[in-house]
Backbone as a chain_set.jsonl record, in Angstrom:
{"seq": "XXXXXXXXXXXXXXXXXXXXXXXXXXXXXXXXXXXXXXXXXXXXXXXXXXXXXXXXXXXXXXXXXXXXXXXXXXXXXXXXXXXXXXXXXXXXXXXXXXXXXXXXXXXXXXXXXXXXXX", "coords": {"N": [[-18.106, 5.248, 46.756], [-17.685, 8.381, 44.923], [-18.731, 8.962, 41.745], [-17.011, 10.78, 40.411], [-14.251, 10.182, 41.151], [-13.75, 7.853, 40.269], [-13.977, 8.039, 37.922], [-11.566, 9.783, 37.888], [-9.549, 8.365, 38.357], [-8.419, 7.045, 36.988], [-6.639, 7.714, 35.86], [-4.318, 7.516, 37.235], [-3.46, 5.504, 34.911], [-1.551, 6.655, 33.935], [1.177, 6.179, 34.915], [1.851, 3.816, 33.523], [3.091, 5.115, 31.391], [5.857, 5.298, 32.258], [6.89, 2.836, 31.926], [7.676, 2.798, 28.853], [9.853, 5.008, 29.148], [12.061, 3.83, 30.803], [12.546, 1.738, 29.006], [12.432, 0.119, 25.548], [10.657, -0.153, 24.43], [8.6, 2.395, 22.764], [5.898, 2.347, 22.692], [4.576, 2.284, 25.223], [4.652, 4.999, 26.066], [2.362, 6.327, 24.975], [0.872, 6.187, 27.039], [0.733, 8.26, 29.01], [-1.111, 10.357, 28.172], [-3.072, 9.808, 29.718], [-2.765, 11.745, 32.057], [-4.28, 13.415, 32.178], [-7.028, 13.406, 33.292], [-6.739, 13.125, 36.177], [-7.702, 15.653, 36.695], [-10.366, 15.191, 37.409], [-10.384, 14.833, 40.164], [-10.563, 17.444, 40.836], [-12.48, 18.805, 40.15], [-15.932, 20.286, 40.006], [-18.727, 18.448, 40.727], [-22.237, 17.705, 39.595], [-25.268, 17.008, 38.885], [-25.609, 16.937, 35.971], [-23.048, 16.688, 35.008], [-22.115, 14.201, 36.122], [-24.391, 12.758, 34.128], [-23.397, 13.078, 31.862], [-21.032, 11.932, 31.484], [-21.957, 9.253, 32.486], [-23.098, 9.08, 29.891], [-21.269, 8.937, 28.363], [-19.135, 7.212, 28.754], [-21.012, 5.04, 28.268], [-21.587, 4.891, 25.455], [-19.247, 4.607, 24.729], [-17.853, 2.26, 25.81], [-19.964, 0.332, 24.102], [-19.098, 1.067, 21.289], [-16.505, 0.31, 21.691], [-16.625, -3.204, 22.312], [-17.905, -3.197, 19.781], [-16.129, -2.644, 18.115], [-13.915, -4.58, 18.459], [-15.072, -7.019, 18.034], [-15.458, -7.314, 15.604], [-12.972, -6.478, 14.404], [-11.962, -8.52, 15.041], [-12.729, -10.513, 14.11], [-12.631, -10.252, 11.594], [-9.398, -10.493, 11.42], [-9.14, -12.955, 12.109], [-10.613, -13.96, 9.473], [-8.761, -13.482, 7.535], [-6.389, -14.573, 7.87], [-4.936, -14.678, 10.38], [-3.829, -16.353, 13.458], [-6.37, -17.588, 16.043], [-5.511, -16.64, 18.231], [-3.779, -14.803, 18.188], [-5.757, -12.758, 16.186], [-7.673, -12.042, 18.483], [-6.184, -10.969, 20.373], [-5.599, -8.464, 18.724], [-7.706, -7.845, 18.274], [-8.912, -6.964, 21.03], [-7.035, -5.11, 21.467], [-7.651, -3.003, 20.17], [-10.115, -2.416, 19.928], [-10.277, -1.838, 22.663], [-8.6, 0.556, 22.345], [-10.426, 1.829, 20.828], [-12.65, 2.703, 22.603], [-11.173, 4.089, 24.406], [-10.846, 6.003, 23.12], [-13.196, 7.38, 21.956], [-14.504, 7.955, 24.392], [-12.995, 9.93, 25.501], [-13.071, 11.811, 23.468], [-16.212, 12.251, 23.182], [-16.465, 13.346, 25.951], [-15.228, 15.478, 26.204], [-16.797, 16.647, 23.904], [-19.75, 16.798, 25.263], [-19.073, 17.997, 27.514], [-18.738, 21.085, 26.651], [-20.561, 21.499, 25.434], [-22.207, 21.753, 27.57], [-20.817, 23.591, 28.716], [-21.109, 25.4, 26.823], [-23.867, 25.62, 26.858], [-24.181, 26.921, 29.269], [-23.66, 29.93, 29.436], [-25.194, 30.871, 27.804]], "CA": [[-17.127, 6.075, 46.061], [-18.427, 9.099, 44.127], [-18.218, 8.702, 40.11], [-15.516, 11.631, 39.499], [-13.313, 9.859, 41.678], [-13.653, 6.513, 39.732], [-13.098, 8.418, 36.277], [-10.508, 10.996, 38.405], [-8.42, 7.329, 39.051], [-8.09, 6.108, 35.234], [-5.296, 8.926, 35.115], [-3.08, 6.839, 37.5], [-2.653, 4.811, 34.184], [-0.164, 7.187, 32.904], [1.837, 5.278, 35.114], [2.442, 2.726, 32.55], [3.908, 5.552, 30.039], [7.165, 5.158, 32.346], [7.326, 1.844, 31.037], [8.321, 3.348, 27.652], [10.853, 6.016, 29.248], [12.444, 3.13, 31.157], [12.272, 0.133, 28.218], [12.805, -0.268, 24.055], [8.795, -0.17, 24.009], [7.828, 3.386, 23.334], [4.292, 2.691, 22.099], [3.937, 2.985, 26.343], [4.567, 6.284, 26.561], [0.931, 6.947, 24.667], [-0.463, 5.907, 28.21], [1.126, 9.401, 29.403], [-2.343, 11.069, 27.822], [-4.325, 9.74, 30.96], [-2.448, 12.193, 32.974], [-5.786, 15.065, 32.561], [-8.192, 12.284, 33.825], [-6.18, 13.599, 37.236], [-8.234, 17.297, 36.667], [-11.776, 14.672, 38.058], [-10.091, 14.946, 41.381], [-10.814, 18.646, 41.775], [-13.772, 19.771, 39.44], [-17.046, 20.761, 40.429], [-19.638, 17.34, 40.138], [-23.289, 18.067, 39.521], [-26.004, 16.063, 38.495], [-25.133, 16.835, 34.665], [-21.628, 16.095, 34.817], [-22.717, 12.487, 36.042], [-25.152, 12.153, 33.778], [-22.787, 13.127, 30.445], [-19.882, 11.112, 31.899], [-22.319, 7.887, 31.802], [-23.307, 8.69, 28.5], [-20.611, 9.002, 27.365], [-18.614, 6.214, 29.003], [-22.276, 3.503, 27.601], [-21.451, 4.61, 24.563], [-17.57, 4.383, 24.07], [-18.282, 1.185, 25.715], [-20.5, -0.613, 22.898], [-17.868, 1.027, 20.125], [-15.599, -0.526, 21.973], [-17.097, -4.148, 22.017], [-18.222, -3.669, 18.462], [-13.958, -2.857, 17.131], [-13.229, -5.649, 19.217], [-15.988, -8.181, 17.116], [-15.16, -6.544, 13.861], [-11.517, -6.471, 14.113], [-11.56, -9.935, 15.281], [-13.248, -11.481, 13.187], [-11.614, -9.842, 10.102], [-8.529, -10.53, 11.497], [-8.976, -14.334, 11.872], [-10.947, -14.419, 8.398], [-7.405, -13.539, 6.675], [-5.613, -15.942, 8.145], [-4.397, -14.875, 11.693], [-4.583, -17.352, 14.322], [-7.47, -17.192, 16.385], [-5.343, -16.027, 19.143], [-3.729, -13.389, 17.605], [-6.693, -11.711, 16.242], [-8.526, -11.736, 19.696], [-4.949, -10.135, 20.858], [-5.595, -7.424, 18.215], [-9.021, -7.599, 18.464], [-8.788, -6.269, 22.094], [-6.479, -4.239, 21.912], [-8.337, -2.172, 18.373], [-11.59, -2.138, 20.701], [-9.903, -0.568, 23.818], [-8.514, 2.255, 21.922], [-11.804, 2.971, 20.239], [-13.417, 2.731, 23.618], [-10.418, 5.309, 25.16], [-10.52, 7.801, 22.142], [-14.57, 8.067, 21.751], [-14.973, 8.552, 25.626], [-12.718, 11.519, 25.605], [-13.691, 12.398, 22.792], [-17.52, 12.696, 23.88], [-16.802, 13.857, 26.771], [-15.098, 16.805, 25.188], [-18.054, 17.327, 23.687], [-20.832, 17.055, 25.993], [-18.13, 19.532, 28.381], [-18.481, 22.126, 25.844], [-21.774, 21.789, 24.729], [-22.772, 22.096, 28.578], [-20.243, 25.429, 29.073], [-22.135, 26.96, 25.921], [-25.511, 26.494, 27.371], [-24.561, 27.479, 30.465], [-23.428, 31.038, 29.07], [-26.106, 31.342, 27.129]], "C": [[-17.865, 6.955, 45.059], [-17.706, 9.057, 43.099], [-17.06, 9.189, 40.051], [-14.463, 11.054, 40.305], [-12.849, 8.33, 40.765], [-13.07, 7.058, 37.999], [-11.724, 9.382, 36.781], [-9.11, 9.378, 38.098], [-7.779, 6.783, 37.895], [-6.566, 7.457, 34.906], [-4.273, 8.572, 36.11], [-2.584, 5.487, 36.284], [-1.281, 5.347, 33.497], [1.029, 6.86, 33.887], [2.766, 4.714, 34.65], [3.239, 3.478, 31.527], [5.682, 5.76, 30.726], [7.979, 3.902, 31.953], [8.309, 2.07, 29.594], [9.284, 4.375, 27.953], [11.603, 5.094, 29.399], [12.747, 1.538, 30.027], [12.195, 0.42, 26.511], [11.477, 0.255, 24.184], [8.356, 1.328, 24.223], [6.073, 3.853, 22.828], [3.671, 3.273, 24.118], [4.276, 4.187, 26.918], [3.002, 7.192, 26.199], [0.25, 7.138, 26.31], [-0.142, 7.628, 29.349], [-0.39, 10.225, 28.962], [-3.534, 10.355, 28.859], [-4.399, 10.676, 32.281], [-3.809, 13.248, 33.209], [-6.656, 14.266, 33.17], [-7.787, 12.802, 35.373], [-6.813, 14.899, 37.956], [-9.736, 16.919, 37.533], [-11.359, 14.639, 39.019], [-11.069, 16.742, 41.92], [-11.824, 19.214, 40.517], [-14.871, 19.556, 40.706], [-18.069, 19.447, 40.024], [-21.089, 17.689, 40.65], [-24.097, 16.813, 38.758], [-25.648, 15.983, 36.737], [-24.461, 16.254, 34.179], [-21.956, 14.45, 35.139], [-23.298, 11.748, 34.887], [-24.546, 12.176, 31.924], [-21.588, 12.125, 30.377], [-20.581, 9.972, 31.764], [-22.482, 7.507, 30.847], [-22.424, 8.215, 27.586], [-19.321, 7.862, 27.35], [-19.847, 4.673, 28.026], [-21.705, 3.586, 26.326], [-20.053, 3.891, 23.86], [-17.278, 3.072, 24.675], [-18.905, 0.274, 24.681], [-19.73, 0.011, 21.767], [-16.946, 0.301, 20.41], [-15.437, -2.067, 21.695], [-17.363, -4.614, 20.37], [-16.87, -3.609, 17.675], [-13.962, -3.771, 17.694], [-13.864, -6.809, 18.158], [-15.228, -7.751, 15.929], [-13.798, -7.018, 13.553], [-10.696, -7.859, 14.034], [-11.963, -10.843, 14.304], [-12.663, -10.888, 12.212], [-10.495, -10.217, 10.144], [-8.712, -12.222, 10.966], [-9.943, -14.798, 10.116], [-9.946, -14.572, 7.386], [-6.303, -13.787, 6.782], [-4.81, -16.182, 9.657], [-4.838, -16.128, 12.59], [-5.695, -16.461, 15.975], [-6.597, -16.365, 17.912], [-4.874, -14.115, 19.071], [-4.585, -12.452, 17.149], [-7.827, -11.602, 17.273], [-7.548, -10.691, 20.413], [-5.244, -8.456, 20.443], [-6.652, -6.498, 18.387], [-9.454, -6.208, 20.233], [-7.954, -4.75, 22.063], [-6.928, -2.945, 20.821], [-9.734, -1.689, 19.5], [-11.554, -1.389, 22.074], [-8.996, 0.965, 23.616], [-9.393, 2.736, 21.557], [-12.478, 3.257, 21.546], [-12.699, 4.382, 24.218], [-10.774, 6.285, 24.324], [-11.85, 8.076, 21.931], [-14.757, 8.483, 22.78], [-14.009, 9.773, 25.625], [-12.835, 11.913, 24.636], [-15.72, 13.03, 22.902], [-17.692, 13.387, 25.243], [-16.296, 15.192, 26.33], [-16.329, 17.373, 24.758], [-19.302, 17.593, 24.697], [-19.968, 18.234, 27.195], [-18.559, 20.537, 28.25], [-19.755, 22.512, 25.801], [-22.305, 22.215, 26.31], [-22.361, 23.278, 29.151], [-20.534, 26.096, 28.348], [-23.066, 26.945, 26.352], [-25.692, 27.19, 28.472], [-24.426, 29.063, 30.591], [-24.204, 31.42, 28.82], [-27.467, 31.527, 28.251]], "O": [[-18.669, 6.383, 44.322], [-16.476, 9.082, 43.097], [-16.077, 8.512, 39.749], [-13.429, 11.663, 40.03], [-11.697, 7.9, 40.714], [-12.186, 6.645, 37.248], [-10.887, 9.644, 35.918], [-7.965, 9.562, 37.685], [-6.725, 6.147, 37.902], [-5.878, 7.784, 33.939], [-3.237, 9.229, 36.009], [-1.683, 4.683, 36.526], [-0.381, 4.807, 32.855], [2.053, 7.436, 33.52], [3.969, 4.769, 34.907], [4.001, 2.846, 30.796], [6.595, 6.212, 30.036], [9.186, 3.812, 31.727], [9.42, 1.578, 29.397], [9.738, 4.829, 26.903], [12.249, 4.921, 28.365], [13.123, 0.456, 30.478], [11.563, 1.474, 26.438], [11.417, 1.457, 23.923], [7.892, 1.721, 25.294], [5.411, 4.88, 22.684], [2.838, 4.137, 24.391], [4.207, 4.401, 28.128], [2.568, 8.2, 26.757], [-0.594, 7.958, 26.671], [-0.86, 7.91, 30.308], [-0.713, 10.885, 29.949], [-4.743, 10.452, 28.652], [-5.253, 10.696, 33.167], [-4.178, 13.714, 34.287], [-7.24, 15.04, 33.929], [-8.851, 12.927, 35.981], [-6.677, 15.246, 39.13], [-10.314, 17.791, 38.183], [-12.308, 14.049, 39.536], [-11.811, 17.035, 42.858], [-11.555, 20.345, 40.111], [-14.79, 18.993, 41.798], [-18.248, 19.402, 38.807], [-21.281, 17.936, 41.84], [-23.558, 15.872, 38.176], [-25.428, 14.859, 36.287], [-24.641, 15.466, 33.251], [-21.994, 13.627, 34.224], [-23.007, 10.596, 34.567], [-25.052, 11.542, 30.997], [-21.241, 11.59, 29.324], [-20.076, 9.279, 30.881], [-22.319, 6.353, 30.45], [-22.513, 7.514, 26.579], [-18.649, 7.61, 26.35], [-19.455, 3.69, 27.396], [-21.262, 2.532, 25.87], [-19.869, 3.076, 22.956], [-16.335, 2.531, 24.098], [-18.187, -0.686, 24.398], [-19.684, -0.886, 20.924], [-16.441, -0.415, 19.546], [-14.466, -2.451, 21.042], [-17.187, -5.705, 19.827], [-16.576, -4.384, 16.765], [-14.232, -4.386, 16.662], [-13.06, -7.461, 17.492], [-14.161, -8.297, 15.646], [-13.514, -7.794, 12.64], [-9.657, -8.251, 13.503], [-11.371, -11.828, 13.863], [-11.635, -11.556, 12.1], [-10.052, -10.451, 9.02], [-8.505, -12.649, 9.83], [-9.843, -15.954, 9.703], [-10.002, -15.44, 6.515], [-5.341, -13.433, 6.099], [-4.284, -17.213, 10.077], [-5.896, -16.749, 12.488], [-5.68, -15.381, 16.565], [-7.235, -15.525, 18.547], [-5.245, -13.018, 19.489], [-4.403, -11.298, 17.536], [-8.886, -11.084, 16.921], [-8.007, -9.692, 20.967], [-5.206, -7.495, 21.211], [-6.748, -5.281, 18.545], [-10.019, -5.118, 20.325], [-8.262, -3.654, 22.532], [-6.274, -1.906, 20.902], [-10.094, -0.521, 19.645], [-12.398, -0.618, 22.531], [-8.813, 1.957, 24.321], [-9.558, 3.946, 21.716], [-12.99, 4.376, 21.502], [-13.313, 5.432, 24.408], [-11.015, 7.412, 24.755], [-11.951, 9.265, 21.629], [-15.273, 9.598, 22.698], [-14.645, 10.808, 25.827], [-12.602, 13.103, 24.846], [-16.149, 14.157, 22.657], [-18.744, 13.89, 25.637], [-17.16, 16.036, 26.09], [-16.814, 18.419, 25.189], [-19.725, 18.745, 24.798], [-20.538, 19.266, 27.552], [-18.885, 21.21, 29.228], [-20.123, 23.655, 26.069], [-22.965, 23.252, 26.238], [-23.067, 23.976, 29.879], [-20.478, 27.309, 28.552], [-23.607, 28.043, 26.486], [-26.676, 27.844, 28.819], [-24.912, 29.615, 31.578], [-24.465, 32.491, 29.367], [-28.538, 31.984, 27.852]]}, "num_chains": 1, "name": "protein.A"}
C-alpha cells in the first residue's frame, strides 16, 4: 500500500463526527476535521512528500507519548484514580499527536511550495 493512501484513509475518521449529529455528544463532531486527510487520495506523491509526512508523523508521535506520560502522571499525582488519568492521559496525548502532525505538515507543505518557487 503506498504511504498517501495510508495517511489519505485517516480522513474516513470523520465518520465518527456523525456520531455527534446523531447523539447528545457533540464533542464528536470535532472528528469532522479529518475530512481534508481525503485531499492524500489525489495529490501528487514524490520522494519529499514521503519523506516530510514521516517526519512529521515521528515527531507528533513522541509528543504524543510524552502528553500521554505527563498528563498521566499529573493526573494520578492529584488524586485521580489510576484509571481515570490513563483515560485522560490518552486521550491529552492523541490530540497532541493529531494537532502537531497537521500542524507540521502544514508546515513542511509550505516550506516545500516556497522553495519550489524560488
Amino acid at each position: 500500500m503506498k504511504l498517501k493512501y495510508l495517511f489519505a484513509c485517516t480522513g474516513f475518521l470523520a465518520i465518527l463526527g456523525f456520531i455527534g449529529i446523531f447523539t447528545e455528544e457533540k464533542l464528536f463532531l470535532s472528528f469532522f476535521a479529518f475530512i481534508v486527510d481525503l485531499q492524500y487520495f489525489f495529490i501528487k506523491d514524490d520522494e519529499m512528500w514521503e519523506t516530510y509526512m514521516c517526519r512529521s508523523a515521528a515527531k507528533a508521535f513522541c509528543l504524543g507519548m510524552f502528553t500521554m506520560a505527563i498528563c498521566t502522571f499529573i493526573q494520578f499525582m492529584i488524586g485521580y484514580t489510576a484509571a481515570e488519568a490513563l483515560v485522560s492521559g490518552l486521550a491529552a496525548g492523541w490530540a497532541a499527536a493529531v494537532a502537531s502532525n497537521a500542524l507540521l505538515v502544514a508546515v513542511y507543505s509550505f516550506s516545500a511550495s516556497r522553495a519550489m518557487r524560488e
